[in-house]
N, C-alpha and C positions, 0 to 999 in steps of 0.2 A: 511617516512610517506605516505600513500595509503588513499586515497578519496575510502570508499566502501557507497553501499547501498543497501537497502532490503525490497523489499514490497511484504506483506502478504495482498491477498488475501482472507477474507472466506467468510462465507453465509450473514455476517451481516454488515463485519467492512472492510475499505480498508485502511494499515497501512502504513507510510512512514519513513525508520530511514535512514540516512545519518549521517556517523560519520569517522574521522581521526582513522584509523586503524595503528598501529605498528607492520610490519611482527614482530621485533624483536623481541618483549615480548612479540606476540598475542594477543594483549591488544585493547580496545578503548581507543584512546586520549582526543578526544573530540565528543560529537555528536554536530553536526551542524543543524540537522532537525529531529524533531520525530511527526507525523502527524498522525491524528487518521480520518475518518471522515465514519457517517455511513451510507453505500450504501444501503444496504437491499437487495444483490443480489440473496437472496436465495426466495426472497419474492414471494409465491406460489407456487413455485417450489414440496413442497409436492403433492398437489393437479395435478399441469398439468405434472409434471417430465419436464418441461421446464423451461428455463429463458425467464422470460420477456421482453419487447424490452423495457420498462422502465427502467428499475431496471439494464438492462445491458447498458444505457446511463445514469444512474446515477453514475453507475461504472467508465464510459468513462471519464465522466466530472470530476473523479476525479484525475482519470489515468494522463488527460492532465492536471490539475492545480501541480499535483506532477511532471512533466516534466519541467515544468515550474519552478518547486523551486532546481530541480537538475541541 
């Protein structure tokens, strides 16, 4: 059994799954953490074609609080 995990990144949502992986069967065994919370990194970004220095410490603050639960 393998401890994996995988955060997705996109414009609105920063997603957190932790879950017991079995190489043998390919399978999840169990998930241990699935975490949603939403950044709004994309926020403006049409308009200036930049990220915000909000919106990408909002990202931050999630980044470490998901560090925290790994």
């Amino acid at each position: 059994m393998e401890t994996r995990s995988s955060i997705d990144l996109g414009t609105n949502t920063c997603l957190l799954l932790v879950a017991d992986w079995n190489p043998q069967t390919q399978t999840v065994e169990k998930v241990r953490a699935d975490h949603a919370r939403v950044v709004r990194l994309g926020q403006g970004v049409d308009r200036t074609r930049e990220l915000q220095p909000e919106a990408m410490e909002r990202t931050l603050a999630a980044l470490r609080d998901y560090s925290a639960e790994v």
